[in-house]
Biopython code that builds the backbone (N, CA, C, O; Angstrom):
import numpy as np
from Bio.PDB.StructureBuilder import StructureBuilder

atoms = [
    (1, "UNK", "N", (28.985, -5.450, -20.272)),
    (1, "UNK", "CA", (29.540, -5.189, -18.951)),
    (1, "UNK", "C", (28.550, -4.380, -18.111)),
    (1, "UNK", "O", (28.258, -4.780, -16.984)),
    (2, "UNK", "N", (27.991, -3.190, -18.642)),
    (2, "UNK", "CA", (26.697, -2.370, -18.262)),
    (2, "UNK", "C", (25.560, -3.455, -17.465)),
    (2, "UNK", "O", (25.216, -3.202, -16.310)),
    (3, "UNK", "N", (25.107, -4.484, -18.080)),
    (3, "UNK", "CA", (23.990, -5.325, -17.467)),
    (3, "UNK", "C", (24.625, -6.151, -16.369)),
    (3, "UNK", "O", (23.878, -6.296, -15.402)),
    (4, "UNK", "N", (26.031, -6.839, -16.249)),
    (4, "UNK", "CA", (26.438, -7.622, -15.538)),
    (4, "UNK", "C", (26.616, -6.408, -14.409)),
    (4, "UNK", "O", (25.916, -6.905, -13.527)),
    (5, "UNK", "N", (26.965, -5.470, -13.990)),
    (5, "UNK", "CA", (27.039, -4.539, -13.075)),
    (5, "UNK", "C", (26.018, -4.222, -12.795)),
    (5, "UNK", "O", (25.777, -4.268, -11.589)),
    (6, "UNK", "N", (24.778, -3.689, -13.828)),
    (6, "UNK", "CA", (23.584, -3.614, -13.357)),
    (6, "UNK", "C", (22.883, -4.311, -12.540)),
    (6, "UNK", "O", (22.263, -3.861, -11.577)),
    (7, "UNK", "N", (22.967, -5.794, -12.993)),
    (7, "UNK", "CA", (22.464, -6.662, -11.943)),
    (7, "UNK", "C", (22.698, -7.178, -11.003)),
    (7, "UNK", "O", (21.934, -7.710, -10.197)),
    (8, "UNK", "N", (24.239, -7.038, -10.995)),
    (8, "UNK", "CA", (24.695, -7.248, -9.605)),
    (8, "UNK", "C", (24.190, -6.234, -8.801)),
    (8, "UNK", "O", (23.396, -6.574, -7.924)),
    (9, "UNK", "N", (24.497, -4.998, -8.921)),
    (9, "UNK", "CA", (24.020, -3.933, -7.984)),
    (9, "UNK", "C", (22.317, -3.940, -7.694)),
    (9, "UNK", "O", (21.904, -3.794, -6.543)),
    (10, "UNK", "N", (21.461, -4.108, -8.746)),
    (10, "UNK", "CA", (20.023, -4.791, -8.307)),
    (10, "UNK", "C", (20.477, -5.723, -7.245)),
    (10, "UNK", "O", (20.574, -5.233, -6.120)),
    (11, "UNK", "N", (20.809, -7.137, -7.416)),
    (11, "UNK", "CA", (20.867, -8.293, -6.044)),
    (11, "UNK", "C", (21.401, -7.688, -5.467)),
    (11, "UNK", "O", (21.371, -8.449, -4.500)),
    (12, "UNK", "N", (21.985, -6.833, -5.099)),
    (12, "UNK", "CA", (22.075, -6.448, -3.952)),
    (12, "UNK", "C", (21.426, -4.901, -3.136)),
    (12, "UNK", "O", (21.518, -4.582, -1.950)),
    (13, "UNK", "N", (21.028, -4.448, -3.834)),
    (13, "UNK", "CA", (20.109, -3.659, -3.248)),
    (13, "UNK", "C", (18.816, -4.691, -3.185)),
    (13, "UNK", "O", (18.226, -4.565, -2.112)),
    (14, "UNK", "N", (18.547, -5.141, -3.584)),
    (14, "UNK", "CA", (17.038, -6.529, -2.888)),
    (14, "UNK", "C", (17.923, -6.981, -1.974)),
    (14, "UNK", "O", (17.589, -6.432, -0.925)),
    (15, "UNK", "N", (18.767, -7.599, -1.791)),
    (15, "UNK", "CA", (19.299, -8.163, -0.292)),
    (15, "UNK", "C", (19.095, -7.247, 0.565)),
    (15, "UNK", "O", (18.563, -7.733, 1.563)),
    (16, "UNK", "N", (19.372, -5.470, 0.704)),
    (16, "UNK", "CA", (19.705, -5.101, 1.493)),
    (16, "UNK", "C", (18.368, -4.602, 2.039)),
    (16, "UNK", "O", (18.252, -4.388, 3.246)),
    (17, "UNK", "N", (17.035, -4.350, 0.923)),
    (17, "UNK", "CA", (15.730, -4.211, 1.193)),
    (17, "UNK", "C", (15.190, -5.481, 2.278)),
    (17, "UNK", "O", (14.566, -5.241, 3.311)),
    (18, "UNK", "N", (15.587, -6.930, 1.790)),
    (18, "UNK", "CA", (14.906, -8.134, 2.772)),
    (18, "UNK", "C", (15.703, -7.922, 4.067)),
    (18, "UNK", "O", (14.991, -7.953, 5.071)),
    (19, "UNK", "N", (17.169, -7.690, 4.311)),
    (19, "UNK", "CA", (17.599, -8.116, 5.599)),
    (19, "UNK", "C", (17.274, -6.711, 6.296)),
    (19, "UNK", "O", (17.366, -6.762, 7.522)),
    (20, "UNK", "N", (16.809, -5.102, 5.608)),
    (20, "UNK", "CA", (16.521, -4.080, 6.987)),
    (20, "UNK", "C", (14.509, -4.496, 7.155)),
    (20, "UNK", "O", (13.918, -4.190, 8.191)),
    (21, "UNK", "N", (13.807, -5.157, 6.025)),
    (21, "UNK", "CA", (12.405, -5.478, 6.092)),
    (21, "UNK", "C", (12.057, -6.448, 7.707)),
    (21, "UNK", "O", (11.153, -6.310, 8.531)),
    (22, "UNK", "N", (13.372, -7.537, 7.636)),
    (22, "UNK", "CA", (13.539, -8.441, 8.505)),
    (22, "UNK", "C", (13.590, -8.320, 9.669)),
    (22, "UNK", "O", (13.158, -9.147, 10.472)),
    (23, "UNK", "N", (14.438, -6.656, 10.096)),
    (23, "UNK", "CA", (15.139, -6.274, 11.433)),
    (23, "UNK", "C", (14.282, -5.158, 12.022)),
    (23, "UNK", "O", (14.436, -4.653, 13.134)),
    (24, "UNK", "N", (13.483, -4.890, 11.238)),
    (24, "UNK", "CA", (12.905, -3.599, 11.452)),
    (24, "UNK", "C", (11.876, -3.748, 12.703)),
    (24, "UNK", "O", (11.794, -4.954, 12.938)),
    (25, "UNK", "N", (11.145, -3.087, 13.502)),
    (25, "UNK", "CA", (10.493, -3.406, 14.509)),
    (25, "UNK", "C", (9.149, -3.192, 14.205)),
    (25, "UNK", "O", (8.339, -3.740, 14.953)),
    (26, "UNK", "N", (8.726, -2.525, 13.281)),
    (26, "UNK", "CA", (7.462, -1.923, 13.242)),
    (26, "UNK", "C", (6.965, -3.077, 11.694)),
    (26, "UNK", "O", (7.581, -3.892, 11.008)),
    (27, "UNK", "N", (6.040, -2.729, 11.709)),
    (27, "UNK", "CA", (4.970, -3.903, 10.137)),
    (27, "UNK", "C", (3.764, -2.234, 9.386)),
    (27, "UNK", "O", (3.192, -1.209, 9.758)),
    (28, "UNK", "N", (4.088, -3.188, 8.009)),
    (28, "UNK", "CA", (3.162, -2.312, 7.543)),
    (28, "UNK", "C", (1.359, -2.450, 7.431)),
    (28, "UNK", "O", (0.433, -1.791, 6.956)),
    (29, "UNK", "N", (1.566, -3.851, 8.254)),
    (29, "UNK", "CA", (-0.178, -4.643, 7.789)),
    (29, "UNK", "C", (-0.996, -3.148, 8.228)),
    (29, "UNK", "O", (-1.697, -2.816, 7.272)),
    (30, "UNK", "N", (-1.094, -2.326, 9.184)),
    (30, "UNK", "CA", (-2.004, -1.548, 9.386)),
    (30, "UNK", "C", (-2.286, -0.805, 8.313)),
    (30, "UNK", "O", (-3.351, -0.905, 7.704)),
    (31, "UNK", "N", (-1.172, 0.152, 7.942)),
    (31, "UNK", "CA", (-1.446, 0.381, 6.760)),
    (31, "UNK", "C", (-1.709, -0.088, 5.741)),
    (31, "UNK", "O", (-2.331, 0.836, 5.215)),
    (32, "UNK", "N", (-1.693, -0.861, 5.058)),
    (32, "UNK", "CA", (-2.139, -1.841, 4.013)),
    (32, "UNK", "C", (-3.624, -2.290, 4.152)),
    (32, "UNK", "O", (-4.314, -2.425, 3.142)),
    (33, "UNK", "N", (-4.003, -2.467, 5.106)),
    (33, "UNK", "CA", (-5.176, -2.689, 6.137)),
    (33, "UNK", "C", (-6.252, -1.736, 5.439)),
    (33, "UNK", "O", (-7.276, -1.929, 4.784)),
    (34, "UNK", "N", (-5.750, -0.942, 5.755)),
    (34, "UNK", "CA", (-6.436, 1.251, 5.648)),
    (34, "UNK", "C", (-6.536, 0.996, 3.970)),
    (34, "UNK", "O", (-7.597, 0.891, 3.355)),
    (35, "UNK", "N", (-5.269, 0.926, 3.421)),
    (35, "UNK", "CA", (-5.604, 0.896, 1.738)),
    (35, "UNK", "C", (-6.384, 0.106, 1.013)),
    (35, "UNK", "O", (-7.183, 0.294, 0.096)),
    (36, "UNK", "N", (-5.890, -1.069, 1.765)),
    (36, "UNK", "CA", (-6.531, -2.340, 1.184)),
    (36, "UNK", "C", (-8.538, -1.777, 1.183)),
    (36, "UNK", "O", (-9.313, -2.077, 0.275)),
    (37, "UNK", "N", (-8.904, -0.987, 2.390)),
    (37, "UNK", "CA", (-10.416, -0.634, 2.281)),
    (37, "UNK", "C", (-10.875, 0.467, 1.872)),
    (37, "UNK", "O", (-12.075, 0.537, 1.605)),
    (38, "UNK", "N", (-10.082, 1.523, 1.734)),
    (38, "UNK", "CA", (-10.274, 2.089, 0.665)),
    (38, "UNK", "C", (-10.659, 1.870, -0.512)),
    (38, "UNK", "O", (-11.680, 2.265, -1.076)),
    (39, "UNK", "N", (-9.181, 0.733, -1.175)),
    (39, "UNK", "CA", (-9.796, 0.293, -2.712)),
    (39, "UNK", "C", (-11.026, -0.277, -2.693)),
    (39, "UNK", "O", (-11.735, -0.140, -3.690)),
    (40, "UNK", "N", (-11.517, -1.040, -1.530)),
    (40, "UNK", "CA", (-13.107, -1.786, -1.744)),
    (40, "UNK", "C", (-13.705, -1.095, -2.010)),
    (40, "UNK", "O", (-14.132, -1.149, -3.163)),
    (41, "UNK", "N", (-14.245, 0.292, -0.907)),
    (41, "UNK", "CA", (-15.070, 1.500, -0.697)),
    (41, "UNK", "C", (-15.093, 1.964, -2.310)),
    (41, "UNK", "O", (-16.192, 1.953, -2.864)),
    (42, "UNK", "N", (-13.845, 2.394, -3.122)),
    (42, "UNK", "CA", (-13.611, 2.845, -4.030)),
    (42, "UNK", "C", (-14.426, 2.161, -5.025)),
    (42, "UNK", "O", (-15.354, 2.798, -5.525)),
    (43, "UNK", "N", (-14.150, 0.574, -5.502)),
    (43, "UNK", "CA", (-14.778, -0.185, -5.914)),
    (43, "UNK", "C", (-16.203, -0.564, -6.098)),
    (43, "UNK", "O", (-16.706, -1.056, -7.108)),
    (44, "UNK", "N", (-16.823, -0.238, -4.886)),
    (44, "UNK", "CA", (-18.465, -0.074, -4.664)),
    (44, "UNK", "C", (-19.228, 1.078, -5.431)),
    (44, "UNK", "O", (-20.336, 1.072, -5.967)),
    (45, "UNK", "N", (-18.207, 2.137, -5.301)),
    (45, "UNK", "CA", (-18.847, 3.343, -5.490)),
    (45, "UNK", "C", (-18.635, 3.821, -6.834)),
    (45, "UNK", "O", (-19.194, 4.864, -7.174)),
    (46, "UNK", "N", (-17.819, 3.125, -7.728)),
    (46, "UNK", "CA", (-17.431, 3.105, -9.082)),
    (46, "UNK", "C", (-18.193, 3.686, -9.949)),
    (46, "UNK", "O", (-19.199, 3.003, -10.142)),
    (47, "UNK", "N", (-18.172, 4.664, -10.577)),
    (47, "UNK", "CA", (-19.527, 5.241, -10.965)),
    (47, "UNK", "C", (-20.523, 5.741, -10.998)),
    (47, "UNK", "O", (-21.297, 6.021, -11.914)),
    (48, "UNK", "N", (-20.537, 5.959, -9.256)),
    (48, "UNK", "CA", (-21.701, 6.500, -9.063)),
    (48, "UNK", "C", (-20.833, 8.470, -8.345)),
    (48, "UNK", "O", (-20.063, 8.712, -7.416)),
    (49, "UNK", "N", (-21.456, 9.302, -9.296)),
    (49, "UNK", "CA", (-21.377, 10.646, -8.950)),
    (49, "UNK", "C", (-19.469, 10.384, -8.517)),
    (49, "UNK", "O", (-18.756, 9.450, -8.882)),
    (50, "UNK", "N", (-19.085, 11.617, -7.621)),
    (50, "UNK", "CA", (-17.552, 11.759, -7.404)),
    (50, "UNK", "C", (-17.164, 11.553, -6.683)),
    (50, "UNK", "O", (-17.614, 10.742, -5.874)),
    (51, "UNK", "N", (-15.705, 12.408, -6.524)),
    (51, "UNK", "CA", (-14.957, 12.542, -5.442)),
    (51, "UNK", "C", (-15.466, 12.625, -4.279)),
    (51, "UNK", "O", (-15.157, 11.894, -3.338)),
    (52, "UNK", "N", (-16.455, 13.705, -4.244)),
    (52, "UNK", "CA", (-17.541, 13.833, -2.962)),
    (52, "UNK", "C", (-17.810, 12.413, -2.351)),
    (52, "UNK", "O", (-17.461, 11.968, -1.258)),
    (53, "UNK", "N", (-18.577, 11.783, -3.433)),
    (53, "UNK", "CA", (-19.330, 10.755, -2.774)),
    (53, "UNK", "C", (-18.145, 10.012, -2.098)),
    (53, "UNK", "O", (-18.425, 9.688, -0.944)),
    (54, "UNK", "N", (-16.854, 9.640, -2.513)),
    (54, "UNK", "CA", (-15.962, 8.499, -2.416)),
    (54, "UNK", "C", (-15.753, 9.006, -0.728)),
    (54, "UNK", "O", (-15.769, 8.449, 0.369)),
    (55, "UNK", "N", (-15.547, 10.428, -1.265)),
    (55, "UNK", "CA", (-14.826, 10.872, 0.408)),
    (55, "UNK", "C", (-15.900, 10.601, 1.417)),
    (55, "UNK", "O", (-15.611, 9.750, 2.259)),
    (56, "UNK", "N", (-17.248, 11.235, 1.507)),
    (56, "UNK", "CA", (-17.753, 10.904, 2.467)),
    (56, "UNK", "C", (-18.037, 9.135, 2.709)),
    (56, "UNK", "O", (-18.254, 8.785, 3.869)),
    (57, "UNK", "N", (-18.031, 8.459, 2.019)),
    (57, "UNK", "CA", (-17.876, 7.027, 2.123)),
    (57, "UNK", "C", (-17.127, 6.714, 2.976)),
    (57, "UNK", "O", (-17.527, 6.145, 3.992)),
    (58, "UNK", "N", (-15.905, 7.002, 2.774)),
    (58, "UNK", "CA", (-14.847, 6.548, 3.298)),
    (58, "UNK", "C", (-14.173, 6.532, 4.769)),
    (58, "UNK", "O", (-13.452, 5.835, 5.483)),
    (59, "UNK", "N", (-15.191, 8.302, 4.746)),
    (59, "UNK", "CA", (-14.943, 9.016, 6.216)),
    (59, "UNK", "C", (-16.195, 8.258, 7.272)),
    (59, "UNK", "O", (-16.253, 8.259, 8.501)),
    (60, "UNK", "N", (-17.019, 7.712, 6.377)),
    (60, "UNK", "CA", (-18.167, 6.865, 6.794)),
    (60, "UNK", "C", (-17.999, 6.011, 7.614)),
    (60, "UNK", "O", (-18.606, 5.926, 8.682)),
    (61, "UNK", "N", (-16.677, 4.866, 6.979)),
    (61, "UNK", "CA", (-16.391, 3.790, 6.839)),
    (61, "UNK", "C", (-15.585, 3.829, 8.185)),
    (61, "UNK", "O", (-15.903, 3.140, 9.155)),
    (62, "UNK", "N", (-14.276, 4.882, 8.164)),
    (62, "UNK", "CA", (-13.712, 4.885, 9.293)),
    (62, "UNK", "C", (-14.225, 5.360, 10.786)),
    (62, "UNK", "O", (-13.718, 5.119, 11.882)),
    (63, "UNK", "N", (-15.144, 5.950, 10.527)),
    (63, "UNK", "CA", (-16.047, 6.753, 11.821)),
    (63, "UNK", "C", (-16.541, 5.740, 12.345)),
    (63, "UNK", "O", (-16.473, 5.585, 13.564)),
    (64, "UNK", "N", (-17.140, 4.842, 11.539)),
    (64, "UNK", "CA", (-17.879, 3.428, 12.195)),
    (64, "UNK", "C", (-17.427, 1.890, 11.985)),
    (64, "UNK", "O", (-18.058, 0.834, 12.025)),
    (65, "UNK", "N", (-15.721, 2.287, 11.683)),
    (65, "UNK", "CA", (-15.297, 1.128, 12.118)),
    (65, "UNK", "C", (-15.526, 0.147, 13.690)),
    (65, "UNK", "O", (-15.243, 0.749, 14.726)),
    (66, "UNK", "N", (-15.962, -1.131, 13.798)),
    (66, "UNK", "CA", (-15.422, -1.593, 15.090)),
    (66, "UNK", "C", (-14.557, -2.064, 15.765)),
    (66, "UNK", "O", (-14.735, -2.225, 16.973)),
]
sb = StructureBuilder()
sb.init_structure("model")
sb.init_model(0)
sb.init_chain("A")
sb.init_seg("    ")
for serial, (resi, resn, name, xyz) in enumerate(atoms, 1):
    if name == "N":
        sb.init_residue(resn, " ", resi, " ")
    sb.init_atom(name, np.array(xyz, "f"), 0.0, 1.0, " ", f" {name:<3s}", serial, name[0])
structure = sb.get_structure()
């Protein structure tokens, strides 16, 4: 009985996530955008020295975006 309640209440909390995702006015692509280049930046620099390096990369990256 535990799982049949469980999962009902899952489908429907996912319904209620797609229909406010649907109505909402604003998008997350920008952000995702920002992360998504981070992980590259991150990726490049894999190994080489630290945190330092990642950050100024990054602050690099956005200073001279076009």
């Amino acid at each position: 009985m535990l799982t049949t309640s469980t999962t009902l209440l899952t489908a429907r909390l996912s319904a209620i996530c797609k229909e406010t995702a649907a109505t909402l006015p604003w998008s997350q692509g920008p952000v995702e955008g920002v992360v998504n280049k981070i992980k590259l930046i991150k990726r490049q620099v894999y190994g080489r020295a630290g945190f330092c390096t990642l950050r100024s990369m990054v602050l690099f990256a956005f200073e001279h975006q076009s």
